[in-house]
C-alpha positions as CSV (number, residue, x, y, z in Angstrom):
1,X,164.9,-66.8,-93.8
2,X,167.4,-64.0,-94.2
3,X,170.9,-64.2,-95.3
4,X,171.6,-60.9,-93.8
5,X,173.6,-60.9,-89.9
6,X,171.6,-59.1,-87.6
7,X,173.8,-57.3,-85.0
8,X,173.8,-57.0,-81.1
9,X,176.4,-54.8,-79.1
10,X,177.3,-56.3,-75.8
11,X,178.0,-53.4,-73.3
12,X,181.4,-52.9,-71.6
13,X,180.1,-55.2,-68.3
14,X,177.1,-56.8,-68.4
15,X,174.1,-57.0,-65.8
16,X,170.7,-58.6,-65.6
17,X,168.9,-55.9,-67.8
18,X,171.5,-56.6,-70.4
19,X,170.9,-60.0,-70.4
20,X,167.2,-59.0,-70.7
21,X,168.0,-56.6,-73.8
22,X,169.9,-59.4,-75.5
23,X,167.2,-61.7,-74.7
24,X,164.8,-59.4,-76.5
25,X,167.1,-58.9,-79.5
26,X,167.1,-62.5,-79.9
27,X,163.5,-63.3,-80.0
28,X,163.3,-60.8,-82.2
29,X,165.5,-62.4,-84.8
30,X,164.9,-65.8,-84.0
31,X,165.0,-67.0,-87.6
32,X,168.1,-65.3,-88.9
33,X,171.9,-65.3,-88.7
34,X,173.0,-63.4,-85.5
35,X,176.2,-61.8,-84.6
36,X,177.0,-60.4,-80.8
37,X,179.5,-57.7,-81.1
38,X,181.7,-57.7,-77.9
39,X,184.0,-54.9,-79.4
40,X,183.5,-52.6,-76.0
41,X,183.4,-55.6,-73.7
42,X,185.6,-55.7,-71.2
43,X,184.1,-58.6,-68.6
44,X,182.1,-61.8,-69.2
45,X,180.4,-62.4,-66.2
46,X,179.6,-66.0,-66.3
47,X,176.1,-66.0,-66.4
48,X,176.2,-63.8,-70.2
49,X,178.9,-66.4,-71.0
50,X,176.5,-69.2,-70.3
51,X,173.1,-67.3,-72.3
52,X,175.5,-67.1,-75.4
53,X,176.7,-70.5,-75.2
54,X,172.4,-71.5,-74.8
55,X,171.9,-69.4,-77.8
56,X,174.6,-70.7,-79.9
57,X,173.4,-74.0,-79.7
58,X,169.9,-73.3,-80.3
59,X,170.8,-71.2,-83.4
60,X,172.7,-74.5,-84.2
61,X,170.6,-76.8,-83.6
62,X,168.0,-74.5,-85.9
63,X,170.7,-74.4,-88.8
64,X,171.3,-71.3,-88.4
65,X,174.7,-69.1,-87.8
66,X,175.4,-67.3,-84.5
67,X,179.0,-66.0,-83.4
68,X,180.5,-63.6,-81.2
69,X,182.7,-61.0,-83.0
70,X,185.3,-58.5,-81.6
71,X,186.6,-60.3,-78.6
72,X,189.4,-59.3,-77.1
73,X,192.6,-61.4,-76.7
74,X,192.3,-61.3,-73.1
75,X,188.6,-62.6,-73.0
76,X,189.4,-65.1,-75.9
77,X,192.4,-66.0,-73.6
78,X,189.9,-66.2,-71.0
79,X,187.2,-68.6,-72.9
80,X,190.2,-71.2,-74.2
81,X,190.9,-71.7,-70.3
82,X,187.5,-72.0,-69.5
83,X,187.0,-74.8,-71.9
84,X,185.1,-73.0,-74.5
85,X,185.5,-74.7,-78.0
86,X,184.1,-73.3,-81.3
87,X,181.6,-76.4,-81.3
88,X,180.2,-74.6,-78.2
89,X,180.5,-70.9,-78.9
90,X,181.8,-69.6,-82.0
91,X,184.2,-66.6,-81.5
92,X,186.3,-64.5,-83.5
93,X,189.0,-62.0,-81.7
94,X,189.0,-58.5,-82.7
95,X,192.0,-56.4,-83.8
């Protein structure tokens, strides 16, 4: 098992054959540390907000780190109101 993040770049919306791309990216680093980049994100649809929350805990549950980097304050915002804890999804806001 690698130490070293591998790196995903959510789009700025998301649609089904994003969700399929990510999907892809994962299986493909199924064994390894994962971070989703949602520096140009600008709306999570509900449906890539449940996927990550899925992922997350299967990472977890395989002992190995996932988080979602470069969220804005406004979808961070967003996820707090929505009930999203870091036990759920772990997020870090970008600058």
């Amino acid at each position: 098992v690698s130490n070293d993040w591998k790196i995903y770049q959510l789009p700025a919306r998301t649609s089904p054959a994003d969700l399929h791309a990510l999907q892809d990216f994962l299986r493909s680093c199924s064994d390894e540390p994962v971070t989703v980049s949602a520096l140009r994100l600008r709306k999570l649809d509900t449906l890539t907000l449940q996927f990550l929350i899925a992922a997350a805990k299967s990472w977890t549950a395989r002992g190995l780190r996932f988080e979602v980097t470069d969220i804005s304050a406004e979808i961070g915002k967003v996820l707090g109101q929505l009930g999203v804890r870091p036990q759920m999804l772990t997020w870090k806001e970008g600058q």
